[in-house]
C-alpha positions in Angstrom: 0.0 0.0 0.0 1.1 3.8 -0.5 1.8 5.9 2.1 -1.4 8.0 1.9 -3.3 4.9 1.5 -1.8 3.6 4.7 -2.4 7.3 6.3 -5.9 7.1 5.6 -6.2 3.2 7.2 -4.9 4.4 9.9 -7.2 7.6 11.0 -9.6 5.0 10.3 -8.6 2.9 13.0 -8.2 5.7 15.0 -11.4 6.8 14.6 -12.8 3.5 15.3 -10.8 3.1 18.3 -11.7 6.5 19.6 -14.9 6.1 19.7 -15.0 2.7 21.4 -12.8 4.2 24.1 -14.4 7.4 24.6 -17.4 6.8 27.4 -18.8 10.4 27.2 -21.5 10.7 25.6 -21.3 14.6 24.6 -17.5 13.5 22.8 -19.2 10.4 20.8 -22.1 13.3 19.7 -19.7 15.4 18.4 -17.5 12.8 16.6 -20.6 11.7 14.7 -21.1 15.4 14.0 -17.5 15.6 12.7 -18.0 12.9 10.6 -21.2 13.9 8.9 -19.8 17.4 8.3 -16.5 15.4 6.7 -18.8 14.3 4.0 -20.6 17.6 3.5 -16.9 19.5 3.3 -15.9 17.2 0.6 -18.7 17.8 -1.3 -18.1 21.5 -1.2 -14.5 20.4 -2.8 -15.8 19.3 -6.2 -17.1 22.3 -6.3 -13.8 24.8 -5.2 -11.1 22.3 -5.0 -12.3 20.5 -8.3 -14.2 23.1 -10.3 -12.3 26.0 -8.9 -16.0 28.1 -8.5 -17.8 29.2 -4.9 -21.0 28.9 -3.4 -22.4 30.6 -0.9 -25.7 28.6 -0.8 -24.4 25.1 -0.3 -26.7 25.1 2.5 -29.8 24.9 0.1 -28.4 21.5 -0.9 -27.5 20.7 2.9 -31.0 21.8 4.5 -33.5 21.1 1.4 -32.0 17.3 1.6 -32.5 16.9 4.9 -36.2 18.0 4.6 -36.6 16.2 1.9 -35.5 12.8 3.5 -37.7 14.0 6.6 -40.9 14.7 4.5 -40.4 11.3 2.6 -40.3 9.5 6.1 -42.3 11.4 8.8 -44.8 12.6 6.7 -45.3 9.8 4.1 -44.1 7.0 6.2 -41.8 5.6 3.7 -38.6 3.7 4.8 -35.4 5.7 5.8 -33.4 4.4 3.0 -35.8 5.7 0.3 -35.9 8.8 2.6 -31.5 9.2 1.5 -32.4 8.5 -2.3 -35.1 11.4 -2.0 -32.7 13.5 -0.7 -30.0 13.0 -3.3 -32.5 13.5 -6.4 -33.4 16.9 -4.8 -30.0 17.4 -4.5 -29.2 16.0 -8.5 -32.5 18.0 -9.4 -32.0 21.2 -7.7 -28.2 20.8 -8.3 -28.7 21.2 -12.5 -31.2 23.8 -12.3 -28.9 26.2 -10.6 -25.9 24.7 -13.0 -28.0 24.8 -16.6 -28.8 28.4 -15.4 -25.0 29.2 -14.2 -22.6 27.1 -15.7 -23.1 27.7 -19.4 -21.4 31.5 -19.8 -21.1 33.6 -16.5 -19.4 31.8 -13.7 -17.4 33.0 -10.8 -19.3 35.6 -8.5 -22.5 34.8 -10.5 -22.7 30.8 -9.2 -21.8 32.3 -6.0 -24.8 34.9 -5.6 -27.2 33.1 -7.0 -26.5 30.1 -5.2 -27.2 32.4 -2.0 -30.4 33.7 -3.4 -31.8 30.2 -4.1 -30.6 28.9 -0.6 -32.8 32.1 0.6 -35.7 30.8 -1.6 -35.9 27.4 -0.3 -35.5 28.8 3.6 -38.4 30.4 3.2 -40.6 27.8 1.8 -39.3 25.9 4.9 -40.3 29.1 7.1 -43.7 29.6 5.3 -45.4 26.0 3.9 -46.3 24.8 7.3 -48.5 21.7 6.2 -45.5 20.2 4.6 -42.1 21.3 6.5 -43.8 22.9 10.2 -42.9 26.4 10.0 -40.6 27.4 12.4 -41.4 24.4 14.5 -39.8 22.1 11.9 -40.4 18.5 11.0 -39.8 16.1 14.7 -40.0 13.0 15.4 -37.6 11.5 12.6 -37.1 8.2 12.6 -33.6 6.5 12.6 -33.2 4.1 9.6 -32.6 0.2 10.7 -30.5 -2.5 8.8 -32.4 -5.8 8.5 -34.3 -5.4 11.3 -31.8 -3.8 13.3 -32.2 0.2 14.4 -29.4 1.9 14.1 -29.8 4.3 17.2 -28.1 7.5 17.6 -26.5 6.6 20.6 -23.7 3.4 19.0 -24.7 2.0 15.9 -25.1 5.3 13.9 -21.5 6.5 13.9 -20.4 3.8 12.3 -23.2 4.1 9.7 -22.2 7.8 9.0 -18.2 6.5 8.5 -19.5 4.2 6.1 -20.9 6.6 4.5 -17.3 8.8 5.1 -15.7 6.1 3.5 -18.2 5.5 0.1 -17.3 9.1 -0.4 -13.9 9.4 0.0 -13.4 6.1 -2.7 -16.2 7.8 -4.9 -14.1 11.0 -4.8 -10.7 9.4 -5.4 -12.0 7.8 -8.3 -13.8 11.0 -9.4 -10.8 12.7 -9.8 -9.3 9.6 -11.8 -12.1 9.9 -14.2 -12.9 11.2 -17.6 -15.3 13.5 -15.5 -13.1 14.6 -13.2 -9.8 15.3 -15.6 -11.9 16.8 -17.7 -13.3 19.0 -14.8 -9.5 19.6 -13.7 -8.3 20.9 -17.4 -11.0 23.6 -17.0 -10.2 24.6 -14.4 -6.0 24.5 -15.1 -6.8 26.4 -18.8 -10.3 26.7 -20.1 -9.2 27.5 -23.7 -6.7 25.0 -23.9 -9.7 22.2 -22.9 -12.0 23.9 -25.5 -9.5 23.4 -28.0 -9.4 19.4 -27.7 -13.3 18.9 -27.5 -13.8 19.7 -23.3 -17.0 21.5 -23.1 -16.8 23.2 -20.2 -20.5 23.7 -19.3 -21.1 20.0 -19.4 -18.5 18.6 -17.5 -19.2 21.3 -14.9 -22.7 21.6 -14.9 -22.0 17.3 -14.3 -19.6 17.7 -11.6 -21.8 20.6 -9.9 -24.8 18.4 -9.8 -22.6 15.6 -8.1 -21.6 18.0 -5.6 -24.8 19.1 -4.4 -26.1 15.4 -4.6 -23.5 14.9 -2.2 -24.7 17.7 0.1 -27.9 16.7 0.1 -26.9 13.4 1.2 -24.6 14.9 4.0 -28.3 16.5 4.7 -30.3 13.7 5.1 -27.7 11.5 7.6 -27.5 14.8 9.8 -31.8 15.2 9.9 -32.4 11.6 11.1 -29.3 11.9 13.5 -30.7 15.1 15.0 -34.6 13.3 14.7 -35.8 17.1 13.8 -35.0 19.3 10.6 -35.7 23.1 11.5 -35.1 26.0 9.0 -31.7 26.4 10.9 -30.5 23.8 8.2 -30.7 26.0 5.8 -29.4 29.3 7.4 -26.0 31.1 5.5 -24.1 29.8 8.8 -24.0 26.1 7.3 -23.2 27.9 3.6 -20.2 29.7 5.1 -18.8 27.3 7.8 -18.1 25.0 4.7 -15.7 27.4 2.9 -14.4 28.0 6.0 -13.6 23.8 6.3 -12.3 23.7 3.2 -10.3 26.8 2.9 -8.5 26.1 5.9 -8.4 22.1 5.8 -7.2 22.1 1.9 -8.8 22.8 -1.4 -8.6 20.4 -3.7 -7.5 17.2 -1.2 -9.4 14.5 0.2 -7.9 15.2 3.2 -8.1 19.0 3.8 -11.9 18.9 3.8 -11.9 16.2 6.3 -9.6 18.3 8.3 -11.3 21.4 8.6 -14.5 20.0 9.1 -13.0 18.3 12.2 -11.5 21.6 13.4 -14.5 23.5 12.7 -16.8 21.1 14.4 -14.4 20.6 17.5 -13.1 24.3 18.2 -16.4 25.7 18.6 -17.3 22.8 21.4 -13.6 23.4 23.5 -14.1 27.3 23.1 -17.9 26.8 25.2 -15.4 27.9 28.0 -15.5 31.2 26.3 -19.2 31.8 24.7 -18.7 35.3 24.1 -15.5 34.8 22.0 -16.3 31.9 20.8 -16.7 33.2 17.3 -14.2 35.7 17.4 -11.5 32.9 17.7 -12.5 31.2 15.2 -12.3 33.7 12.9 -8.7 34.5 14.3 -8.4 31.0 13.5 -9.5 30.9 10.1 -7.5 34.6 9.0 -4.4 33.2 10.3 -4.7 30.0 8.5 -5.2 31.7 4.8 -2.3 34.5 5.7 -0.4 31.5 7.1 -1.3 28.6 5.4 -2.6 29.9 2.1 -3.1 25.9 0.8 -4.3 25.0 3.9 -3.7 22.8 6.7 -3.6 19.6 5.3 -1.1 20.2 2.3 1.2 22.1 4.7 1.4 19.0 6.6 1.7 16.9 4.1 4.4 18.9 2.4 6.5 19.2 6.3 6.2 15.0 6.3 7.5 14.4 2.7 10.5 16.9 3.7 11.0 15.0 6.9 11.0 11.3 5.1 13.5 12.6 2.5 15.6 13.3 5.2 15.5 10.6 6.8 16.1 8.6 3.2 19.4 10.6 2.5 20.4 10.4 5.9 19.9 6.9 6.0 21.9 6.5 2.4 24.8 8.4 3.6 25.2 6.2 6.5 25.4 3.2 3.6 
């Protein structure tokens, strides 16, 4: 196995491991939070790391899946798993629409703002349609999905469900990235004209890899609403939109492994700053401007980039000593 493929076996193991040997119940919430927010991060990534675009409604995608998963099962009574696949065709349906409209000419601040607008849109049909999504009040009472028979209860079994989940997407976006798809998606983004003048159409492969990303999202969504067991139009605030930039811009554009990082950070921090309500937010916006000024990458490739120094080092030592 390669080195990174041995790295990520064994934060697996030690995510396993820490949750079997935590016995606080608080910790083990907010690891399952971490991981959920892992998989909404990286699907954020196709869309800055991969596509090289922003948007500052990713949170429609995040809230309007988890609704729709919660509709399909508290309201309808259908089963949890068709509840997911509900979520992700809102996601692939809602996902076009803003990239057919988008994608084709205008890009860049465009995507970004409108994105926004439409997140704004769907929050208030959450605030307003009360037969359907509850107002203010929300949709409770949520069910949990089970696995032949057995529940998968927020309090064990469904951390292990959500880093399943964690690792579908992390071997879906490898691959991706290895893909016609995703090259194609990565020669727009390195030179535009230079794709356009060997048959890449830009709008395509974009308006594709956008649809995937807010697919994703919406997924991400769903497995947060029947963790939580209520979906309020808090889901689909701008905080949820902008703490995702913030993950990826400091964890790593363009990584599997930055995502994942700043997700973890930005899921963790807030809980060991409770100490300190009032600055709570204030730090982590100290955190978050001296990671860009700092780390202007990110986290995860700086690291990355100090431990392939460090093993070289150790190689030519080693060879000298030959």
């Amino acid at each position: 196995m390669k080195g990174r493929e041995l790295a990520y076996v064994g934060v697996l193991v030690l995510a396993i491991a820490l949750y079997l040997v935590v016995g606080n119940a608080y910790v083990k919430h907010v690891l399952v939070m971490c991981v959920i927010f892992a998989i909404y991060a990286l699907s954020f990534d196709i869309i800055m790391g991969g596509m090289g675009q922003f948007s500052f409604g990713h949170a429609a995608f995040f809230g309007g899946g988890a609704y729709a998963s919660a509709i399909v099962c508290q309201k309808l009574g259908w089963s949890v798993w068709l509840g997911f696949i509900a979520a992700i065709v809102y996601g692939v349906v809602s996902g076009f629409f803003i990239g057919y409209i988008c994608l084709r000419r205008t890009r860049g601040v465009t995507l970004a703002v409108i994105t926004l607008g439409f997140q704004a849109i769907i929050a208030e049909i959450a605030r307003s349609w009360h037969a359907v999504t509850g107002g203010m009040s929300g949709i409770v009472g949520i069910p949990h999905p089970s696995f032949f028979g057995i529940k998968i209860d927020p309090e064990f079994k469904y951390y292990f469900l959500a880093l399943a989940f964690l690792l579908a997407m992390i071997y879906f976006v490898s691959r991706l990235w290895r893909s016609k798809l995703g090259r194609a998606v990565m020669g727009v983004h390195q030179n535009e004209p230079l794709a356009m003048s060997i048959g890449v159409s830009p709008f395509f492969y974009y308006t594709l890899a956008f649809t995937i990303a807010c697919a994703l999202a919406s997924l991400s969504g769903a497995l947060w609403g029947h963790y939580q067991g209520i979906v309020t139009p808090i889901a689909l605030s701008p905080y949820y939109s902008f703490m995702v930039v913030a993950m990826v811009l400091v964890g790593g554009a363009g990584t599997i492994g930055g995502p994942i990082l700043g997700a973890v950070i930005f899921i963790w921090v807030p809980e060991l700053l409770r100490v300190a309500e009032n600055l709570r937010f204030a730090m982590l916006g100290a955190i978050l401007v001296t990671c860009v000024i700092a780390m202007p990458r990110g986290i995860y490739p700086s690291l990355e980039s100090l431990f392939t120094r460090l093993i070289d080092r150790v190689k030519r030592q080693q060879l000298r000593g030959k």
